[in-house]
N, CA, C and O atoms as a CHARMM CRD file, in Angstrom:
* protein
*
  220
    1    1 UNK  N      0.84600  -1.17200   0.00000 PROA 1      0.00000
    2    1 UNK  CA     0.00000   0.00000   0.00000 PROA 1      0.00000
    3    1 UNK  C      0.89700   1.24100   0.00000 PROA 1      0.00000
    4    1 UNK  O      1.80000   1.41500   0.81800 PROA 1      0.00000
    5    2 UNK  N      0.54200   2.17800  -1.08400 PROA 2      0.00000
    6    2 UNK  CA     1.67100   3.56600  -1.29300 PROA 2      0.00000
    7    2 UNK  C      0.32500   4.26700  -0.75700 PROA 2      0.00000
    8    2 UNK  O     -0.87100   3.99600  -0.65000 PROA 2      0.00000
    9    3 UNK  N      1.65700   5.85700  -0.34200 PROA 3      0.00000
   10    3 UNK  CA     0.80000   6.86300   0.52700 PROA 3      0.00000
   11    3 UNK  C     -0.33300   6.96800  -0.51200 PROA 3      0.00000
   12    3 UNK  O     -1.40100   6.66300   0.01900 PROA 3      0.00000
   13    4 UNK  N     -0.46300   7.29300  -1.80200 PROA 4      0.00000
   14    4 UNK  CA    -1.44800   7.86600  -2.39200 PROA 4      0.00000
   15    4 UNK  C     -2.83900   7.11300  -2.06600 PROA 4      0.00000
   16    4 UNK  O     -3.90500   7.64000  -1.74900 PROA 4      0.00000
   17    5 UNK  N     -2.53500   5.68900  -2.23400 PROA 5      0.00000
   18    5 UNK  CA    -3.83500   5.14500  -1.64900 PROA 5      0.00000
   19    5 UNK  C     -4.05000   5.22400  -0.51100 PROA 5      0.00000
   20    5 UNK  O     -5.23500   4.89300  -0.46800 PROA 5      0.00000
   21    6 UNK  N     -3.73700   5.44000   0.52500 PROA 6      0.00000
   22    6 UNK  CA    -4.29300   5.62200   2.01200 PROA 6      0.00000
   23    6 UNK  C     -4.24400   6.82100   1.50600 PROA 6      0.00000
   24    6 UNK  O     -4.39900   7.16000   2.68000 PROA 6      0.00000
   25    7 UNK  N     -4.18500   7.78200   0.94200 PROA 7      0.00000
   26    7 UNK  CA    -4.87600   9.00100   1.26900 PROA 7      0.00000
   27    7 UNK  C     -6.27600   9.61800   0.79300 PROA 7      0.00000
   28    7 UNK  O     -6.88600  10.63700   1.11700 PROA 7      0.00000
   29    8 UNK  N     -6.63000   8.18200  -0.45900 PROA 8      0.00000
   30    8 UNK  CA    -7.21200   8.03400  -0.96200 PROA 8      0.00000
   31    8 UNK  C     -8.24100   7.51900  -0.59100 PROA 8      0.00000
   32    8 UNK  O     -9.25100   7.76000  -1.25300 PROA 8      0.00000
   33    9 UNK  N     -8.32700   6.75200   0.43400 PROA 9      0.00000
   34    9 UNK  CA    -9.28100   5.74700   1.20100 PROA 9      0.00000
   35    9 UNK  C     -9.17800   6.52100   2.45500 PROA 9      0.00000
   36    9 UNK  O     -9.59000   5.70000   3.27400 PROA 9      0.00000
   37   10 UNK  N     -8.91500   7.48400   3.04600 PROA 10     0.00000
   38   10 UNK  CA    -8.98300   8.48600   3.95900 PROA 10     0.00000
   39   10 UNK  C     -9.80100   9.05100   3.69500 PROA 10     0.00000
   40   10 UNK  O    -10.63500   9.35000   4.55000 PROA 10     0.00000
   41   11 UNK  N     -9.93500   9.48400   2.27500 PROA 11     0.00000
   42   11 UNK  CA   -10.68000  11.17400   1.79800 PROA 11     0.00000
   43   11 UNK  C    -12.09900  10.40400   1.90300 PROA 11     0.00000
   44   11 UNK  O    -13.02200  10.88400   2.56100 PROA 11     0.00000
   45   12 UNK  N    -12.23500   8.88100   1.04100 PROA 12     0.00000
   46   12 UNK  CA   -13.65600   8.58300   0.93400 PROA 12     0.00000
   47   12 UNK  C    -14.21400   8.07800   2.13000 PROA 12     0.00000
   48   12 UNK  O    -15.41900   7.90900   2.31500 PROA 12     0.00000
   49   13 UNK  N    -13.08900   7.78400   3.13200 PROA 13     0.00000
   50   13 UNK  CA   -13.70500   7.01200   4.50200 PROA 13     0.00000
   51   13 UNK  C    -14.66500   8.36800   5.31300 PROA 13     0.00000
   52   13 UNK  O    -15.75500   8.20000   5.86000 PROA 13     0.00000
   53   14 UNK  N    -13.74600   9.99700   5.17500 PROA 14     0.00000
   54   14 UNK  CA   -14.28500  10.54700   6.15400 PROA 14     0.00000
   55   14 UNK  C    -15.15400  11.00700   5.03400 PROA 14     0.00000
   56   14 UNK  O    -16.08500  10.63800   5.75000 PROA 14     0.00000
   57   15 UNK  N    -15.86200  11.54800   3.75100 PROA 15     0.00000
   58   15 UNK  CA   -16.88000  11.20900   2.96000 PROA 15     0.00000
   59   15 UNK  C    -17.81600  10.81100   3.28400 PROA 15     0.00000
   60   15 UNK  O    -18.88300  11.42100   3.35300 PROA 15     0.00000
   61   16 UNK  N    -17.52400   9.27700   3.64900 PROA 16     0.00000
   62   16 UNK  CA   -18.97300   8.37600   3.59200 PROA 16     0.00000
   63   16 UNK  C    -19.11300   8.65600   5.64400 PROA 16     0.00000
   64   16 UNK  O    -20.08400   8.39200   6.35200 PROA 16     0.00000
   65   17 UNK  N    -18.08000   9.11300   5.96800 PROA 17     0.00000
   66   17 UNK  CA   -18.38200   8.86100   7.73000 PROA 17     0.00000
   67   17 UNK  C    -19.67000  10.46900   7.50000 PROA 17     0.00000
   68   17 UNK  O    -20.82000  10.49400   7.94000 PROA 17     0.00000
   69   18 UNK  N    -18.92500  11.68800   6.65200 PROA 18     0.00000
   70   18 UNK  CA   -20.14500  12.87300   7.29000 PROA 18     0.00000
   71   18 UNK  C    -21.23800  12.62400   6.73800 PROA 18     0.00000
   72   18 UNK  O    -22.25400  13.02800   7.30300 PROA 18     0.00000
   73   19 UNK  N    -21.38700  11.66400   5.09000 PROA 19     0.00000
   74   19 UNK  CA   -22.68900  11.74300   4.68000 PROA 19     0.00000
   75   19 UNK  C    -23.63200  11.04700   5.69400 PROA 19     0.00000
   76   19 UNK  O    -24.74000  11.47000   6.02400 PROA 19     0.00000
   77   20 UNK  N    -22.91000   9.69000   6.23100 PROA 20     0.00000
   78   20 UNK  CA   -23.78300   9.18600   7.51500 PROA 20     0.00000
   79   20 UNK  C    -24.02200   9.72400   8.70500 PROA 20     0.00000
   80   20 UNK  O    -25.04900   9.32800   9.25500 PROA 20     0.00000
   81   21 UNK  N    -23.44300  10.42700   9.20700 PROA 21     0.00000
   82   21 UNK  CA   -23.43000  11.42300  10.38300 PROA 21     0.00000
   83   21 UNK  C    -24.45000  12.55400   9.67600 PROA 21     0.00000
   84   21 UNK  O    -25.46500  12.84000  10.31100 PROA 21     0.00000
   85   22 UNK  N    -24.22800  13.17100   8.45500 PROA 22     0.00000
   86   22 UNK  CA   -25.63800  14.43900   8.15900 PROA 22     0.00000
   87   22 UNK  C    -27.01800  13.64100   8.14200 PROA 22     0.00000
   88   22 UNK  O    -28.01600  14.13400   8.66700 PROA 22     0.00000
   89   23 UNK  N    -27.04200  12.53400   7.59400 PROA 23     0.00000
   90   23 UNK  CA   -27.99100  11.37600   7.40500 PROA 23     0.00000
   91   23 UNK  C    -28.98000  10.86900   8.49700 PROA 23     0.00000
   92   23 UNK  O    -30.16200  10.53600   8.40500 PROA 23     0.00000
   93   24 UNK  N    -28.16500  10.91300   9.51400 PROA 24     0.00000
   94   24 UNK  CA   -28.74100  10.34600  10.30900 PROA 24     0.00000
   95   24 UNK  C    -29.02700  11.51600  12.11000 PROA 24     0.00000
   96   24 UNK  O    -29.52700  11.20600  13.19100 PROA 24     0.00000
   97   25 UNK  N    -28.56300  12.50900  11.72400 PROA 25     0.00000
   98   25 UNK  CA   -28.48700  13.57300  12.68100 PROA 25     0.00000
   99   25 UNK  C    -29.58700  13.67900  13.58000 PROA 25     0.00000
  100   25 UNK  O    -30.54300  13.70400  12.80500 PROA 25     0.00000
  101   26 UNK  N    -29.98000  13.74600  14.57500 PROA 26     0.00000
  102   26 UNK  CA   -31.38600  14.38900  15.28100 PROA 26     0.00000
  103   26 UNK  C    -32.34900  15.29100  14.63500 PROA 26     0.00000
  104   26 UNK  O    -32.01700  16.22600  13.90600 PROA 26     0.00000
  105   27 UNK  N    -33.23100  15.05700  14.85100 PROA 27     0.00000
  106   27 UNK  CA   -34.21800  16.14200  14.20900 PROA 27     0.00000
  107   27 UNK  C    -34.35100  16.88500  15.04600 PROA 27     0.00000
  108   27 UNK  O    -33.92900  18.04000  14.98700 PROA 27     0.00000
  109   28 UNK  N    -35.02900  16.34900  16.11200 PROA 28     0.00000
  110   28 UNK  CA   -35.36600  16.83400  17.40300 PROA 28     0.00000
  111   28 UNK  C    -34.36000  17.80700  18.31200 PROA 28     0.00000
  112   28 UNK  O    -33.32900  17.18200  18.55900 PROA 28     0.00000
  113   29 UNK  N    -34.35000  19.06400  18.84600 PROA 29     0.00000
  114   29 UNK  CA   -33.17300  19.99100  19.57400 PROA 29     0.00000
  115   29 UNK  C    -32.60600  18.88600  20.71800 PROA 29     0.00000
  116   29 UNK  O    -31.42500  18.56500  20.84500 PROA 29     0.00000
  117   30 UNK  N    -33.73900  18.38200  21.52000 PROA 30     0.00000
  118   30 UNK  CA   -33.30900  17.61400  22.66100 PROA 30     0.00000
  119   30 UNK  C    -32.31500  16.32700  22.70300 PROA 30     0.00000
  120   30 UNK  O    -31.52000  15.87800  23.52900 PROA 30     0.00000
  121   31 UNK  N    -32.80800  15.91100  21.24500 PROA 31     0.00000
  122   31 UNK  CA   -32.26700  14.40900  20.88400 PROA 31     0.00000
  123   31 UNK  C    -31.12900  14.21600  21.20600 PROA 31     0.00000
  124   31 UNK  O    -30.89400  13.10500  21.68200 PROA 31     0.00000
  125   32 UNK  N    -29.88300  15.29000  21.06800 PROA 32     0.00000
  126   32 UNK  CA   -28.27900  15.08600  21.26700 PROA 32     0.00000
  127   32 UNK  C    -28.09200  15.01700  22.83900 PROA 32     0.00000
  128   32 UNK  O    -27.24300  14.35300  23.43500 PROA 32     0.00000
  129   33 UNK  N    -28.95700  15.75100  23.32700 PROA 33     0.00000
  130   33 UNK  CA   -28.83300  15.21400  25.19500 PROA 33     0.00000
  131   33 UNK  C    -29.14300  13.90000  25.31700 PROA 33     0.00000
  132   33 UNK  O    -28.40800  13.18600  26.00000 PROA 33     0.00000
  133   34 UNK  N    -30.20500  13.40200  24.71800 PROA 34     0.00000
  134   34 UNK  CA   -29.76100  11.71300  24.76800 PROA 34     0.00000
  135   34 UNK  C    -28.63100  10.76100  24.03300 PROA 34     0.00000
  136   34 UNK  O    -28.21100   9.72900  24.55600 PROA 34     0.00000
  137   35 UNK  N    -28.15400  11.30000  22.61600 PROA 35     0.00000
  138   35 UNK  CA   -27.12500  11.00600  22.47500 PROA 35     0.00000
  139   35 UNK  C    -26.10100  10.79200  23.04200 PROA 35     0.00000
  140   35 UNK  O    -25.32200   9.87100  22.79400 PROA 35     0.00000
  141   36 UNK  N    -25.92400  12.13200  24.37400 PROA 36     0.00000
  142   36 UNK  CA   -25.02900  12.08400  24.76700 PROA 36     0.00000
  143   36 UNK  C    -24.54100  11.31500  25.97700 PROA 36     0.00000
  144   36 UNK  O    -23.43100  10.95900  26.37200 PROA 36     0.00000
  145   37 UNK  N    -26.06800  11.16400  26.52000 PROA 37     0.00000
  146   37 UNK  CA   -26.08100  10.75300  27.61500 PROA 37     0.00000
  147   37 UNK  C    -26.26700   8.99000  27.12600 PROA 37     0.00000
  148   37 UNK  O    -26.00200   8.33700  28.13600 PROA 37     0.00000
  149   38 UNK  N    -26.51700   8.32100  26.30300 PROA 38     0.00000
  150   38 UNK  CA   -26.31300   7.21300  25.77300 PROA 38     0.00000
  151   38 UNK  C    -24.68700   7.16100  25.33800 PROA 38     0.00000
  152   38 UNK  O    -24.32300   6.00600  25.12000 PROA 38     0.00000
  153   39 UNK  N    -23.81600   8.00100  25.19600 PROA 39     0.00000
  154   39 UNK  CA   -22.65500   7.86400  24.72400 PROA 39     0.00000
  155   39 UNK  C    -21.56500   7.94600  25.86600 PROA 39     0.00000
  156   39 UNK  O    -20.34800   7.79900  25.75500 PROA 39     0.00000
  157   40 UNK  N    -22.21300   8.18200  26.83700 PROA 40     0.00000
  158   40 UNK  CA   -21.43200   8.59000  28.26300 PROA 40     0.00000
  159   40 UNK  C    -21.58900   7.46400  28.82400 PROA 40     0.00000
  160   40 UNK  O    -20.65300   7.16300  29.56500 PROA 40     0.00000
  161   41 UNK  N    -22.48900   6.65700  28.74800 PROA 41     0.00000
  162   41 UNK  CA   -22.96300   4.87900  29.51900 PROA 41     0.00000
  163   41 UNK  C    -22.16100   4.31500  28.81300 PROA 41     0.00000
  164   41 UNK  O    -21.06400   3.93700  29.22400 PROA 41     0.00000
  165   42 UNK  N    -22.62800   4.15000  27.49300 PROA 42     0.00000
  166   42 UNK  CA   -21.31500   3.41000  26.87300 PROA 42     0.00000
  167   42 UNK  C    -20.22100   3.10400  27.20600 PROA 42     0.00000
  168   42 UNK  O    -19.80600   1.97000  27.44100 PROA 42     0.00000
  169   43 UNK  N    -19.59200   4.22100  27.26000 PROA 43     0.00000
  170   43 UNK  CA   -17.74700   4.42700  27.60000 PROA 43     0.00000
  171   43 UNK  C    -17.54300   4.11100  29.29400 PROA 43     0.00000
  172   43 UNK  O    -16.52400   3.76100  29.88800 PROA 43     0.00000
  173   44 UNK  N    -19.00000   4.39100  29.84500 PROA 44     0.00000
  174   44 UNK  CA   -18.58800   3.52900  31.50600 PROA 44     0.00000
  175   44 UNK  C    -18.60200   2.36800  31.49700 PROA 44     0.00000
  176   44 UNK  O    -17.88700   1.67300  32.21900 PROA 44     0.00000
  177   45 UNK  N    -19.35400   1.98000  30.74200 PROA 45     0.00000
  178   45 UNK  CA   -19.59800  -0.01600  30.54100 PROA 45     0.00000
  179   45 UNK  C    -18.16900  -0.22500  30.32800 PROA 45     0.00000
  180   45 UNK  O    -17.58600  -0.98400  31.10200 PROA 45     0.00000
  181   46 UNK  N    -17.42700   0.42900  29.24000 PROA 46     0.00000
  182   46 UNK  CA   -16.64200  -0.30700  28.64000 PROA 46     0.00000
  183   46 UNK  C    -15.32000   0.21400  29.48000 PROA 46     0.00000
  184   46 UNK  O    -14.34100  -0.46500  29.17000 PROA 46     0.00000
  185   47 UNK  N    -15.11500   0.91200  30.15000 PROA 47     0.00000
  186   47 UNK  CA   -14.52400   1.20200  31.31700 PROA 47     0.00000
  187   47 UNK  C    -14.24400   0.75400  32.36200 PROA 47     0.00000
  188   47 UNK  O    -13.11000   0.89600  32.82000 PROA 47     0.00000
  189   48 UNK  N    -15.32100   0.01800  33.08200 PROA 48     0.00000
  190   48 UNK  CA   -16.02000  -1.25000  33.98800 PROA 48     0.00000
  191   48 UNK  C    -15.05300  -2.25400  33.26700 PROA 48     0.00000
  192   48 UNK  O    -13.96200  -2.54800  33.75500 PROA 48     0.00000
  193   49 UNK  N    -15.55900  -2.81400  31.95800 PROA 49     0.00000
  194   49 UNK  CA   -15.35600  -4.25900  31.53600 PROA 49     0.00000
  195   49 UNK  C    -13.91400  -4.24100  31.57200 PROA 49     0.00000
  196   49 UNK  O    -13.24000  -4.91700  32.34900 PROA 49     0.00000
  197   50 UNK  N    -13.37000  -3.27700  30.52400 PROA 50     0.00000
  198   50 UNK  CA   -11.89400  -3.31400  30.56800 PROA 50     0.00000
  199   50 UNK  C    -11.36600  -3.27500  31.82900 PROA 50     0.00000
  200   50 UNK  O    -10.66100  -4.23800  32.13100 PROA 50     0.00000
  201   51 UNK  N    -11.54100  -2.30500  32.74400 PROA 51     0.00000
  202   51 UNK  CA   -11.06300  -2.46700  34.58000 PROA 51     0.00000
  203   51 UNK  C    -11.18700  -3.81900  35.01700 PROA 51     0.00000
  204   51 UNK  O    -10.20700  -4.04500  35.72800 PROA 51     0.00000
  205   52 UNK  N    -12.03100  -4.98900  34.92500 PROA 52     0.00000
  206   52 UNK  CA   -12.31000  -5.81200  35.45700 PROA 52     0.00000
  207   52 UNK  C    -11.49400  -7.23500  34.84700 PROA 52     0.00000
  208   52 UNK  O    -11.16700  -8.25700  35.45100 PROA 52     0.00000
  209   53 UNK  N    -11.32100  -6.86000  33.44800 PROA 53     0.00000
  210   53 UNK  CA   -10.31500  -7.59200  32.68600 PROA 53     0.00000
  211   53 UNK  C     -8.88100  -7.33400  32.79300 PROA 53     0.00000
  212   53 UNK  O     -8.26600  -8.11600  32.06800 PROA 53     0.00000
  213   54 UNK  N     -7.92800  -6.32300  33.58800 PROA 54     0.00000
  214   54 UNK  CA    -7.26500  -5.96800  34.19200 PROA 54     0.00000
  215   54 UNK  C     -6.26500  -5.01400  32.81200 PROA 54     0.00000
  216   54 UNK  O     -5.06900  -4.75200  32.93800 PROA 54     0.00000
  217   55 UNK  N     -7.12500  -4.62500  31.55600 PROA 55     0.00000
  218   55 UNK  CA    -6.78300  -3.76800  30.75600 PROA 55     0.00000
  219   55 UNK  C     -5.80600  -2.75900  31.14400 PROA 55     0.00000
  220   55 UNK  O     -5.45900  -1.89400  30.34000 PROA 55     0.00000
């Protein structure tokens, strides 16, 4: 793999990452407070698990 192709598969990765991120955005003003607060549990779960697995 030469730089040109990873820079190439960079450009379309973050591409297809904002068209899915504009795509799928909240409609709702409130919605990202649950986002966020669903995205904050997450990272404790996996915080927990890894701590307990001695990560």
């Amino acid at each position: 793999m030469n730089k040109r192709n990873f820079l190439i598969g960079m450009g379309m990765g973050l591409m297809v990452g904002g068209a899915a991120m504009y795509a799928m955005r909240p409609k709702r003003p409130g919605a990202m407070k649950l986002v966020e607060r669903t995205l904050r549990t997450v990272s404790d779960v996996a915080d927990s698990v890894s701590e307990l697995m001695g990560w």
